[in-house]
Every structure is written in C-alpha cells, then in structure tokens.
N, C-alpha and C positions, 0 to 999 in steps of 0.2 A: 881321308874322305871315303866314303861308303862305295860299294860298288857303282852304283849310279850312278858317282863322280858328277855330284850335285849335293850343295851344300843347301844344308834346311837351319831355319831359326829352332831353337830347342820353344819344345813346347811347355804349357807350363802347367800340364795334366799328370797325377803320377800315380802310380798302378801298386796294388798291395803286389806280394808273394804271394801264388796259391799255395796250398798248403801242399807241403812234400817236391814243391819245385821250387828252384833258384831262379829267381826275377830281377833283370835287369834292363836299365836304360842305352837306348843305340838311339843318341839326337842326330845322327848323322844319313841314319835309314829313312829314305826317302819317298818310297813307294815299293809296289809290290812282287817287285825284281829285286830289290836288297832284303827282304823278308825271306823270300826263297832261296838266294843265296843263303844268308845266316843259317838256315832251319836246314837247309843240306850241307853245308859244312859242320853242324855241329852233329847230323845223325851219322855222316864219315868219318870224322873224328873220334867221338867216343857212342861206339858200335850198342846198340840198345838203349838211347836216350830219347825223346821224343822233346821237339822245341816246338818252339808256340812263338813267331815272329808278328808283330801286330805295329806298321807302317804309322800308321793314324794315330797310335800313343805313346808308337817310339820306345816299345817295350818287347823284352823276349821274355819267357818263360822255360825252363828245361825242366824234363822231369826225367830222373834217372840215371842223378849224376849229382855229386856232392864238391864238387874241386871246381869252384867259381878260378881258381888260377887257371886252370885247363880250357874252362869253357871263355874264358876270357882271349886267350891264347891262339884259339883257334876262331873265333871271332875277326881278331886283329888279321889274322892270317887271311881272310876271307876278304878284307880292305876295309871294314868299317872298323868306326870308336865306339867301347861299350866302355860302358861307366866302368871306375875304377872298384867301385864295392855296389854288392847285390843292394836291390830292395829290400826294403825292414816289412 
C-alpha cells in the first residue's frame, strides 16, 4: 500500500510516456503526499533525475534515468506499487 496507507480503485485513464522520460503507473498513489513521497525518493535515489508524480492519473514520469528496474526499486522502497513495466 502507498504511503498514505490508503487503498484507491485503479483508475481507468492511462498516460502516454513523454518523450525521453520513463512513465509509469502507481494505482495505489492516493493524493498529494504519496506524489511527493515518490518524486523525493526518486531524486534521492538516482542523483539528477527529475519525477513528475500526478495523484489524479496515477502516473509518474522520470526523466534522467533509463533502468525502469532501479526506478521501480526505489519506488517500492518508498511503500507504494508501480506497475511492473513502463508505459508504451
């Protein structure tokens, strides 16, 4: 469960990849304390990436980082579920 430790229904909206960042789905990001979470665990983790957490689509964005294993990684770390493979 997400940090909020509140469980949300997956939504049924879904978000391209910008171009040059890695895009992924977090159904378990619930508002805009597990956004912040996410988006500061991942510029700690890999030092020069810039995330892009959006609550309301249940989607992140990185840009500045190519290892969706790592970003996934440290995601899980942070207490939420990100999808198992990026957005197409």
């Amino acid at each position: 469960m997400c940090c909020c430790q509140q469980k949300s229904e997956p939504g049924s909206e879904t978000a391209r990849a910008s171009e040059g960042a890695i895009s992924f789905r977090v159904d378990d990001m619930a508002r805009g304390h597990c956004a912040g979470t996410i988006e500061k665990a991942i510029a700690t983790g890999l030092p020069g990436t810039t995330a892009s957490a959006d609550p309301e689509t249940k989607t992140v964005s990185v840009r500045g980082a190519a290892d969706f294993a790592a970003i996934r990684s440290i995601v899980i770390g942070a207490g939420c579920t990100p999808s198992a493979e990026p957005l197409a």
